[in-house]
C-alpha positions, 0 to 999 in steps of 0.5 A, a space after each residue: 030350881 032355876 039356872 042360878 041355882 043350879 050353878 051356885 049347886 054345882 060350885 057348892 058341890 065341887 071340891 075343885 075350883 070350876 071355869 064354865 065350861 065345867 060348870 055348864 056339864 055339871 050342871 046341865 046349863 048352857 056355857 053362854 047362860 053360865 057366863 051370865 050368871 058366873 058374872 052376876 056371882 062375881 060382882 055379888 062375890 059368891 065366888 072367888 078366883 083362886 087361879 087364873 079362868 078357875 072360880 070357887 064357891 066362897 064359903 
């Protein structure tokens, strides 16, 4: 499993919205490759922002 999905992984399983940080300790990842990556979902809209600096997987 690459880092991407182990990212997606972590939003999919999160009942809450997520800010990087926690998606870093979740899924094992380093924050600065998390950002990257949480960037690269924005634009492709796999995630959303329910609140400020928080995102969540979009069903």
């Amino acid at each position: 499993m690459d880092n991407k999905e182990k990212v997606i992984k972590a939003f999919k399983e999160s009942e809450e919205p997520l800010n990087a940080t926690k998606v870093s300790a979740i899924s094992g990842v380093e924050k600065k490759e998390v950002d990257k990556i949480m960037k690269d979902l924005k634009k492709d809209e796999i995630i959303y922002s329910p609140k400020r600096c928080y995102w969540a997987y979009k069903e």
